[in-house]
C-alpha positions in Angstrom: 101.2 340.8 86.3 99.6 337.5 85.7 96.3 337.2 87.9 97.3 335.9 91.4 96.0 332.5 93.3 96.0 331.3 96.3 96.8 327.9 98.1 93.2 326.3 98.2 92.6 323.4 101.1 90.9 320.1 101.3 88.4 319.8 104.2 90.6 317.0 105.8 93.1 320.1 106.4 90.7 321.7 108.4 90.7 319.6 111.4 92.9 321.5 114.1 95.5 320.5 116.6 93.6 321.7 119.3 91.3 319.3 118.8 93.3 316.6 118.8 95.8 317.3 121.1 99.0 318.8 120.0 101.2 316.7 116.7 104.3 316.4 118.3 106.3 314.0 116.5 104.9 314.5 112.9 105.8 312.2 110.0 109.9 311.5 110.3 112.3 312.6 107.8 115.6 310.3 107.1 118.8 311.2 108.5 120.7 309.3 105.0 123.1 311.5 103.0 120.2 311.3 100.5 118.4 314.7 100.1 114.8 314.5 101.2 112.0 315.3 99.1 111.3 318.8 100.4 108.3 318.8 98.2 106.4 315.6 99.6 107.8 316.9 102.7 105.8 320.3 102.9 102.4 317.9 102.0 103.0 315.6 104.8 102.9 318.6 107.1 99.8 319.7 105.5 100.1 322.4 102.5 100.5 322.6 99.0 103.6 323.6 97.3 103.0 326.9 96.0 106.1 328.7 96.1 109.2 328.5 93.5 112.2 326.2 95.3 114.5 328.1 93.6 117.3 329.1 96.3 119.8 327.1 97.0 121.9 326.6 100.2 124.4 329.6 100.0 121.1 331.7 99.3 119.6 330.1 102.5 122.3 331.3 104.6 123.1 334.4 103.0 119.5 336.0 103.5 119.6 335.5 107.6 123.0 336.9 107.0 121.7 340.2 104.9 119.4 340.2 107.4 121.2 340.2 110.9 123.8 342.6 108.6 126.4 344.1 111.1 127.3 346.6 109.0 123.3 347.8 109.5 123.0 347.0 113.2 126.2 347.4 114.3 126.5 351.1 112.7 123.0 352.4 113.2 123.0 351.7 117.2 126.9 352.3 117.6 125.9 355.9 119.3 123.5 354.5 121.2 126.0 351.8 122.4 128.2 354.8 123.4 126.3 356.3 126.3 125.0 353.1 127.4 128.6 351.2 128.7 130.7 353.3 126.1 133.5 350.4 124.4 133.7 348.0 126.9 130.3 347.0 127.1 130.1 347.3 123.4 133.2 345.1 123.0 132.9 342.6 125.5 128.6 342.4 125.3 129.2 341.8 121.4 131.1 338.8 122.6 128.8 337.3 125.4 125.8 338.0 123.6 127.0 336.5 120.4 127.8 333.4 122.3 124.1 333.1 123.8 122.5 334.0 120.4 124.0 330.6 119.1 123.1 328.5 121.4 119.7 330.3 120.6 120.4 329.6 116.6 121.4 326.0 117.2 118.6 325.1 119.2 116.0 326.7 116.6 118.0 325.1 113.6 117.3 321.8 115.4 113.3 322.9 114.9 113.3 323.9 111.8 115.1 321.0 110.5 112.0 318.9 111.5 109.3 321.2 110.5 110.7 323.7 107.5 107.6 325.5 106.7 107.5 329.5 105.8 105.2 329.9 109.1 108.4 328.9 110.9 108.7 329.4 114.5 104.7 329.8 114.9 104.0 326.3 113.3 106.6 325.0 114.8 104.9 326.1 117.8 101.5 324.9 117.0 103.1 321.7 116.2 104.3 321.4 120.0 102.2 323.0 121.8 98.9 323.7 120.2 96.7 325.8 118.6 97.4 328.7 121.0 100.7 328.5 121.7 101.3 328.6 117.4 98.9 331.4 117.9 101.1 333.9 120.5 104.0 332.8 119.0 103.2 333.9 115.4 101.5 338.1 116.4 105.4 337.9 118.3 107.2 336.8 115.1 104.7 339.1 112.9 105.8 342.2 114.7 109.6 341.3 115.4 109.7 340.7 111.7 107.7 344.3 110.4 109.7 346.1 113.3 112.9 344.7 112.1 111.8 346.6 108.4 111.2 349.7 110.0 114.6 349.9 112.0 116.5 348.5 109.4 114.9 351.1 106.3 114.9 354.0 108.8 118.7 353.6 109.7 119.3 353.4 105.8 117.5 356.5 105.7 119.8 357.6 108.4 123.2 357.3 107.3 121.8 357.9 103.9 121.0 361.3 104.9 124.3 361.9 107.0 125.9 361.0 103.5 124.4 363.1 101.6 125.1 365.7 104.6 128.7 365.2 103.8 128.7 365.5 100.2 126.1 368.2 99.7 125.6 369.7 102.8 122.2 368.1 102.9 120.3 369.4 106.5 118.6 365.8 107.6 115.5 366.7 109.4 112.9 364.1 110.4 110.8 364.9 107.6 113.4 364.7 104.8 114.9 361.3 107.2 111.2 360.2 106.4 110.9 360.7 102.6 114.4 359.1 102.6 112.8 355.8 104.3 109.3 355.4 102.1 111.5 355.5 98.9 113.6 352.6 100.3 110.6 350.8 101.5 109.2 351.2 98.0 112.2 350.1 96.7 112.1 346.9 98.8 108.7 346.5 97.8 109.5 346.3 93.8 112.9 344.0 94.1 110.5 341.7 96.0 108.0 341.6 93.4 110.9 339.9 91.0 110.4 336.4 92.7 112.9 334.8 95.0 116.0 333.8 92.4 116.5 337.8 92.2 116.3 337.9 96.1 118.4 335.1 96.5 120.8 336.6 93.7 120.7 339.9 96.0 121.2 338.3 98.8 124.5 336.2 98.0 126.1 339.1 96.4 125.1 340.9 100.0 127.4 338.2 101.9 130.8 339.3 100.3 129.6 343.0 100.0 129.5 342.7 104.0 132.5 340.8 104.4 134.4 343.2 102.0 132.5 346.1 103.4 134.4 345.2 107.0 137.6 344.6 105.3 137.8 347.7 103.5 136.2 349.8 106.5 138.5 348.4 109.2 141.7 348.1 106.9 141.2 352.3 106.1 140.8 353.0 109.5 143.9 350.9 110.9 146.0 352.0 108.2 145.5 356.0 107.3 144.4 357.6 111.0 147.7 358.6 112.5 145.9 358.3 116.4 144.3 355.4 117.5 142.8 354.5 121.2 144.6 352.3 123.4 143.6 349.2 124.2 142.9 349.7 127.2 140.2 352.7 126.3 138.7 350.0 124.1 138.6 347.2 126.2 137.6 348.4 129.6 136.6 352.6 129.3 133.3 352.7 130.6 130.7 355.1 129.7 127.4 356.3 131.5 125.2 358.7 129.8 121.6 357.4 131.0 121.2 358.9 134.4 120.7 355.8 136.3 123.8 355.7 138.8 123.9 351.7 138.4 127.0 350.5 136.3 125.2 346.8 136.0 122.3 348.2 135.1 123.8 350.3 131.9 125.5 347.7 131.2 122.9 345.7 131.0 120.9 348.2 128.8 123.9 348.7 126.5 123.7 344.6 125.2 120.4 345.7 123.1 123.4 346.9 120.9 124.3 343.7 120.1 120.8 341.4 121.0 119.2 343.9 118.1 121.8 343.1 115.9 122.1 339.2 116.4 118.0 339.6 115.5 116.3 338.0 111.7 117.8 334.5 111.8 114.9 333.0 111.5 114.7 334.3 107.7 116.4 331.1 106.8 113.0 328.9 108.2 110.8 331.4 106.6 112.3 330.7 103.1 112.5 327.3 103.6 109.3 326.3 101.6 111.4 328.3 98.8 114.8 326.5 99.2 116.2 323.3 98.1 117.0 320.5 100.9 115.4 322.6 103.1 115.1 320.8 106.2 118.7 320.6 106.3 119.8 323.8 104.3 117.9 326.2 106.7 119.0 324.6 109.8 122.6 325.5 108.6 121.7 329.0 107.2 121.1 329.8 110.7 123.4 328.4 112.5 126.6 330.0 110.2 124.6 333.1 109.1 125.1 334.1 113.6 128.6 332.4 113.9 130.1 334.4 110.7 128.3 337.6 111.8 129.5 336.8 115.3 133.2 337.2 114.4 133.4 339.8 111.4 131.1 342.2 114.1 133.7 341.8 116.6 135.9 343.2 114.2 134.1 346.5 112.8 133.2 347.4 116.4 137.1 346.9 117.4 138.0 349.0 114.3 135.7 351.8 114.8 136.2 352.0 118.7 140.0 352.2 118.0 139.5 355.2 115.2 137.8 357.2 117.7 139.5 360.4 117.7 137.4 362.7 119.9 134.8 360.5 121.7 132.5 363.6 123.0 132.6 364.9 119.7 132.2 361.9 117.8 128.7 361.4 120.1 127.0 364.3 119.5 128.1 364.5 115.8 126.3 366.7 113.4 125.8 363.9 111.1 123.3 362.5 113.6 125.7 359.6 112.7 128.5 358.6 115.1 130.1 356.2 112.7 130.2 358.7 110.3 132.0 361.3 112.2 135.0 358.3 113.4 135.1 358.3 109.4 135.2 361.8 108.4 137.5 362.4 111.4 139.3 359.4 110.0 139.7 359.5 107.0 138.3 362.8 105.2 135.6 363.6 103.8 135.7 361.9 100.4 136.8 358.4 102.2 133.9 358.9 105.0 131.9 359.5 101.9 133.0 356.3 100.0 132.8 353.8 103.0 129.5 355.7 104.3 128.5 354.7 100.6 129.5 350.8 101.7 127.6 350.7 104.6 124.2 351.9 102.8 124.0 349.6 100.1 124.8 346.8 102.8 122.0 348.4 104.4 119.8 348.3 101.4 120.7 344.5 101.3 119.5 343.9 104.4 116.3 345.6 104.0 115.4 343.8 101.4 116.1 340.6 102.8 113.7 341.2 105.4 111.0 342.5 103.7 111.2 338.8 102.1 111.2 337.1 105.2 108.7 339.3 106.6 106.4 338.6 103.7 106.6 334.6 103.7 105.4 335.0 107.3 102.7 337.1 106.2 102.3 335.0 103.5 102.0 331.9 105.7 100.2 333.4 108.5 97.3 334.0 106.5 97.4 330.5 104.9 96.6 330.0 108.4 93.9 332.0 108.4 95.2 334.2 111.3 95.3 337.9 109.7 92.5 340.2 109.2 92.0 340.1 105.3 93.6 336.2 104.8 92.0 335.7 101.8 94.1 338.5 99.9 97.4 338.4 101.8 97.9 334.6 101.2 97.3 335.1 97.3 100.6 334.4 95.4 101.2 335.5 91.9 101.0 332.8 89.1 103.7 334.1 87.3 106.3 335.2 89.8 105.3 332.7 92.5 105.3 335.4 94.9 103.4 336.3 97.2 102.8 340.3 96.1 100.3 341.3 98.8 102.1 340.1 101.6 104.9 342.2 100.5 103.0 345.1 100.3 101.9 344.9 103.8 104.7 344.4 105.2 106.5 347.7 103.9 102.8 350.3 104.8 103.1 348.7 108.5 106.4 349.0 108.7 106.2 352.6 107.3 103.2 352.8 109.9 105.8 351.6 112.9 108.3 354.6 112.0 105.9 357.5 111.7 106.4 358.4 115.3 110.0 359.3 114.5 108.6 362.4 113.0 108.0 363.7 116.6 110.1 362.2 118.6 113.7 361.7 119.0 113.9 358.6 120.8 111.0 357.0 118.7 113.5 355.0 116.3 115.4 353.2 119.9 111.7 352.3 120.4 111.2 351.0 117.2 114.4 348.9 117.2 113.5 347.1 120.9 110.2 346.5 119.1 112.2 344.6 117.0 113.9 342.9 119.6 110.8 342.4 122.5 109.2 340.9 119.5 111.1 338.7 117.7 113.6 337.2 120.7 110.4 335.9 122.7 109.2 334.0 119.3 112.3 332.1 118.9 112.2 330.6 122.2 108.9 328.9 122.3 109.5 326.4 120.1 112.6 325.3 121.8 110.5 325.6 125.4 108.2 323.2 123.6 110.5 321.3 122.1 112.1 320.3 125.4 108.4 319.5 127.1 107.9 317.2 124.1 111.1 314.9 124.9 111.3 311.9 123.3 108.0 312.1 121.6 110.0 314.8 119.5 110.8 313.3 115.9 113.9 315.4 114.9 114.9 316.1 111.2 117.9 315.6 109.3 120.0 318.2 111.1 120.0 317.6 115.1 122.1 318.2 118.1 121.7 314.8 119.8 122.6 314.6 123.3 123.5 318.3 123.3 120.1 319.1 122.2 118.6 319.9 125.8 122.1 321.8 127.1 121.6 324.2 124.5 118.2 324.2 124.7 117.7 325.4 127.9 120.6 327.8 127.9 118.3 329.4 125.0 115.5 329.5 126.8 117.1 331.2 130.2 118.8 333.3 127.8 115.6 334.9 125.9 113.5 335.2 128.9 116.3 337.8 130.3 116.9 339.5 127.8 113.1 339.9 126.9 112.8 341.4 130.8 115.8 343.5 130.0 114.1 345.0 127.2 111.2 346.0 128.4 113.1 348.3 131.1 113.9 352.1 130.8 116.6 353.3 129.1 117.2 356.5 130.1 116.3 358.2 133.5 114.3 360.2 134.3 111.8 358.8 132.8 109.8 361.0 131.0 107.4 360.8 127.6 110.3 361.3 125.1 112.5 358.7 127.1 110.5 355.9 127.9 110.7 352.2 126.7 107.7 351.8 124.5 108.7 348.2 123.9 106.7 347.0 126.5 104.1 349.1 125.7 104.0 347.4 122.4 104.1 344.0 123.4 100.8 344.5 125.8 99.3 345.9 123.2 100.0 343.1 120.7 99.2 340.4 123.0 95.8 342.7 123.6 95.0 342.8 120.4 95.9 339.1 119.4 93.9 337.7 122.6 91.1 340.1 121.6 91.4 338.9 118.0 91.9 335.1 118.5 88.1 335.2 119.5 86.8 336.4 115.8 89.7 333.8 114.1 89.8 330.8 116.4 87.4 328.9 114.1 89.5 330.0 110.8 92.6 330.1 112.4 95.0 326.8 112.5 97.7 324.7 110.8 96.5 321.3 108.7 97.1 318.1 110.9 97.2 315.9 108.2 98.7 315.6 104.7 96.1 317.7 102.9 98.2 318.0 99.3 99.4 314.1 99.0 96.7 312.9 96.7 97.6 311.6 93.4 95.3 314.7 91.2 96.8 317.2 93.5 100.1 316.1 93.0 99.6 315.3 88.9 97.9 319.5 88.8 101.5 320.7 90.3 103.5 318.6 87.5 101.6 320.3 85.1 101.9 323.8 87.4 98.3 324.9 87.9 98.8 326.8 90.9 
């Protein structure tokens, strides 16, 4: 591989927001039907172009779409979503949660379309609200985005070893589930190394995999069981295997089926400095990537829930699997088998897609200056345009997260609401900030107009509860193997970043002026000396 560089500054970059007050408005873009220049663009808001724009808008979309991936959220925490409110809270929570998520999406499009930058939702942050604020908001993103790796890979490794359970007899134990998991991470880590047109090539053959995936898993099971649930078992049996006697309260537990699902959007923004009319094509990639998912999820969990033959049974499966045992019971071994087969490659998609976005943050972060080690994670490869260190950490910590699963059995629910307590918090900020800002908010070429503070604030109500909701106990009593170590995570993030923001506060900030506009900066990229 050619020898790596990284994004150098000019010192009129280095003056910081905090200094100056917060840059709310920025330089505006023009709402004509004429494409900006996404280029120019990314200087104005302070960086060089070092990245390759080489995805296009379908691409855009289709990685936060790989990445929410129903047929990798949706299947991993299916048992879980069984004890906690059984189908009707599955069902009916897919449904109300989807509908907030959107508002969520379309209110974070709206911010991205002003600033599309791969720091994303922690620029946008610093942007509005200041050195600190970006500050926060980026360690949240950071570990949303690396726990999100770690529950996606480890549920690959999951159903990969409940398939190979079926075909082989293949005993998954926690330490062969763990092999399974480094080999896809390392995996991951490789495809990524390729550049963003193979991710982006990945990633829009992932769309149609997932929407055939449903088809094809939902078609077998309505067509070749011979017993199917009622509707009313699917639409209103409720299930309660947490030990806390409130039905409101499981309920309320069982939505993190759904809220860790509807998680990863924000992919779109972090490839934005990598796509082509960004600052509208991202806003869109996240707005249909949750709409598309909302609808063809409603469907697999409908079609599962209804292929249910034996719901005890199905539970406490020896696959360690429950969708795999509504298959096998289904539809035999060889067909569990073949659609088991669909669901891990969509898996695999998904993965991959979010070690990219994972990355770019990284990647941008320490542009930024904010991570232990900047210097080398912010180096990006000359030849791929890549940035190759970045990946790598993002697949050891998110091998790092999972370790505990060795031990414990409730260690990978932990892992996914670190996902979740992480990631949900970091995509409100910016729309908290957005609506403090007003009118001295310049928005881009994709905005909501008068719906813009609606939506806004039924985002913000929205991730404040469910980021209280997440940090409760699951399970009752509540013991060492069953407690919520989500909130436990996040204190110790926000620890760590407070305690860290003291060593990095005079590296650590996004440029306030337009640090890459001058004519021999501008002349070297023509000539692409990066």
């Amino acid at each position: 591989m050619s020898r790596p560089s990284e994004p150098s500054r000019s010192r009129s970059s280095r003056s910081r927001s905090s200094r100056s007050g917060p840059s709310v408005s920025g330089p505006s873009v023009s709402g004509s039907s004429a494409a900006p220049d996404e280029e120019q663009r990314l200087r104005e808001l302070g960086y060089r172009p070092v990245l390759a724009r080489r995805m296009g808008g379908f691409g855009n979309f289709a990685i936060s779409f790989s990445v929410i991936s129903i047929l990798s959220g949706c299947m991993t925490l299916y048992g879980f979503g069984m004890g906690t409110g059984g189908p009707a809270v599955m069902l009916w929570g897919w449904a109300g949660v989807g509908l907030f998520v959107l508002c969520v999406g379309l209110a974070l499009a709206e911010v991205t379309s002003a600033y599309p930058t791969s720091g994303a939702l922690y620029y946008m942050a610093d942007r509005l609200g200041g050195r600190r604020w970006g500050w926060y908001t980026g360690w949240l993103n950071l570990l949303g985005l690396l726990g999100a790796i770690a529950g996606i890979d480890y549920g690959a490794a999951l159903f990969t070893g409940a398939f190979l359970n079926l075909q082989w007899g293949f005993e998954p134990t926690p330490e062969k589930t763990m092999l399974i998991f480094v080999v896809i991470l390392l995996l991951h880590a490789v495809l990524n190394l390729f550049g963003v047109r193979l991710v982006s090539v990945l990633n829009s053959i992932s769309v149609w995999w997932h929407l055939a995936g449903v088809a094809l898993i939902v078609g077998a099971l309505v067509i070749v069981p011979d017993h199917h649930q009622s509707p009313s078992f699917v639409f209103t049996e409720f299930v309660n295997d947490t030990g806390w006697e409130s039905p409101l309260y499981v309920a309320a537990i069982g939505l993190l089926l759904a809220q860790y699902t509807f998680s990863g959007y924000d992919a779109s923004a972090h490839l934005s400095e990598e796509t082509s009319n960004a600052s509208v094509s991202a806003a869109r990639g996240i707005v249909r990537a949750i709409w598309v998912s909302w609808l063809a999820g409603f469907v697999l969990l409908a079609g599962l829930t209804f292929a249910i033959q034996d719901y005890d049974a199905t539970r406490d499966t020896a696959t360690g699997v429950p969708p795999a045992q509504i298959l096998l019971d289904g539809l035999g071994t060889d067909g569990a088998s073949a659609l088991l087969l669909v669901v891990i490659v969509a898996q695999l998609f998904c993965g991959n897609a979010e070690v990219a976005a994972a990355s770019r943050m990284v990647f941008a972060f320490s542009r930024d200056g904010a991570l232990p080690g900047s210097a080398l994670w912010r180096k990006v490869s000359a030849r791929t345009q890549t940035p190759v260190a970045a990946v790598w950490l993002s697949v050891v910590v998110a091998c790092l997260l999972a370790l505990p699963s060795l031990y414990s059995a409730t260690a990978y629910g932990a892992v996914t609401a670190i996902n979740v307590i992480g990631i949900t918090p970091a995509y409100a900020i910016p729309v908290l900030l957005r609506l403090r800002a007003g009118d001295r908010f310049t928005p881009g070429p994709w905005s909501l107009g008068r719906w813009s503070r609606p939506i806004g604030w039924v985002a913000v109500v929205w991730v404040a509860f469910v980021t209280v909701l997440f940090c409760l106990p699951q399970s009752s009593p509540v013991t060492v193997d069953t407690m919520n170590y989500a909130a436990v995570a996040l204190v110790v993030v926000l620890v760590l970043a407070t305690a860290w923001w003291f060593v990095a506060r005079r590296t650590y900030g996004t440029p306030t002026t337009a640090a890459y506009g001058d004519d021999r900066e501008q002349a070297e990229l023509a000539e692409g000396i990066v």
